[in-house]
C-alpha positions in Angstrom: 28.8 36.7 -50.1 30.8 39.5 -50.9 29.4 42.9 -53.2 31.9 41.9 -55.5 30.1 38.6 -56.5 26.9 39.7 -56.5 27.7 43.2 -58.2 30.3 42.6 -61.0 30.3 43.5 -64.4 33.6 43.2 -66.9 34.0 45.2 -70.2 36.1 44.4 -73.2 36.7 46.2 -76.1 37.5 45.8 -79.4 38.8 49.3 -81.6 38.8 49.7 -86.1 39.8 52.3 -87.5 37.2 53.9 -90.4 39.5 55.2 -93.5 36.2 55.6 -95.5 34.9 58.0 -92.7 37.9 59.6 -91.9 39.9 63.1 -93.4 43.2 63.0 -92.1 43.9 66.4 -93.9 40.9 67.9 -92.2 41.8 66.5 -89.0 39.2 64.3 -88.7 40.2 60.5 -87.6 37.1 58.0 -87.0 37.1 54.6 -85.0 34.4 52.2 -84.4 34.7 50.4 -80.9 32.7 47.3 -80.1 32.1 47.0 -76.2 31.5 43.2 -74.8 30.0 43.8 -71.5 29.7 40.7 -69.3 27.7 40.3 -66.3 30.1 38.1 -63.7 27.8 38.8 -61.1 25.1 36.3 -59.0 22.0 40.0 -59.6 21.2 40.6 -62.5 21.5 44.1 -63.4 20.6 47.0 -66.5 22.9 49.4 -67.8 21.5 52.6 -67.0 23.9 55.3 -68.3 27.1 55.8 -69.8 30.2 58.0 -69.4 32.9 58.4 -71.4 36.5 60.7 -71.7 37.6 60.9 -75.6 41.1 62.2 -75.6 43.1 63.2 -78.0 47.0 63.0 -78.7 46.6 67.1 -78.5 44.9 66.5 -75.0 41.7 67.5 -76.0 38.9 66.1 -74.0 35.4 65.2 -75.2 33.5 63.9 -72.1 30.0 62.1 -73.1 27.2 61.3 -70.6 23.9 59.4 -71.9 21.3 57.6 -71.2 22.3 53.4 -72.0 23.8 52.3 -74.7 23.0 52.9 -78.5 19.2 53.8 -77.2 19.0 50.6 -75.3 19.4 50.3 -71.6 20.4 46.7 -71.8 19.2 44.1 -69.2 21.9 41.4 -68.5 21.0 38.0 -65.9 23.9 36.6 -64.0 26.6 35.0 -66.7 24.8 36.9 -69.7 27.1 39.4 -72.2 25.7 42.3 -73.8 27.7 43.5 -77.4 26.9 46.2 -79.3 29.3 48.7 -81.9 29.5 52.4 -81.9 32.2 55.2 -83.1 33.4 58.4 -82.3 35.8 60.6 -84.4 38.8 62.6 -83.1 40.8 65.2 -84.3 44.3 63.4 -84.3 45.7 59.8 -85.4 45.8 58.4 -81.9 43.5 59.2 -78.8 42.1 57.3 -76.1 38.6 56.4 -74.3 37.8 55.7 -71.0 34.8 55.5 -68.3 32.5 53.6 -67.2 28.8 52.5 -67.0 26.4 53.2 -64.7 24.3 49.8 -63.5 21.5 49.1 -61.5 20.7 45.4 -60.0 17.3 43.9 -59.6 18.6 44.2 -55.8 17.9 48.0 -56.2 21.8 48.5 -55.9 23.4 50.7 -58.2 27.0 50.2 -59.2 29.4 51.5 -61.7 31.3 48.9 -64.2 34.6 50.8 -65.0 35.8 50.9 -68.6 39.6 51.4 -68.5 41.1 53.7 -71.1 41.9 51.8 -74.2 43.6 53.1 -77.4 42.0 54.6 -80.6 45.0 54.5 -83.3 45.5 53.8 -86.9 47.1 50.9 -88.0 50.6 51.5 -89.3 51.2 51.8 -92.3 54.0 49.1 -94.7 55.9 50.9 -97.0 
């Protein structure tokens, strides 16, 4: 059996922007993101830590490292999905995220489950 199989964890992502939250002419822009993360792996495994790269479209770079996820550390069996929703504002109308989360299998292996950078962006606007 390959690490693969026993170790693999998949991510999706689903990004809203806030209007209520956010002051465009204070340059403050604020999304909500909510992760689906999917254990695809024969171990079970618990999400340890997280790390995350906010960028903005100025190329400013917020990098956040913590302990789990929304104060939980998540335990997922073999073909289980964790989903949970949390935000982050930025100081331009588009940015990006990216990074990854730090697991740990009942195996005592730890792995990393990579996020890939997805978009933060306000909808357009119909005129």
């Amino acid at each position: 059996m390959s690490h693969l199989d026993t170790h693999h964890v998949t991510v999706d992502v689903a990004t809203q922007y806030i209007s209520s939250q956010s002051s465009p002419e204070a340059n403050r822009y604020v999304f909500t993101y909510t992760i689906t993360i999917r254990n695809q792996g024969t171990a079970a495994a618990r999400l340890m830590n997280r790390h995350w790269l906010i960028t903005d479209a100025n190329g400013k770079t917020q990098e956040v490292r913590g302990e789990g996820v929304i104060g939980k550390q998540p335990y997922l069996p073999p073909g289980q999905a964790y989903e949970y929703t949390s935000g982050t504002a930025i100081e331009t109308p588009v940015g990006s995220m990216e990074g990854d989360y730090e697991m740990v299998a009942d195996d005592g292996v730890r792995f990393l489950a990579p996020v890939a950078a997805f978009s933060l962006s306000i909808p357009h606007m119909i005129h």
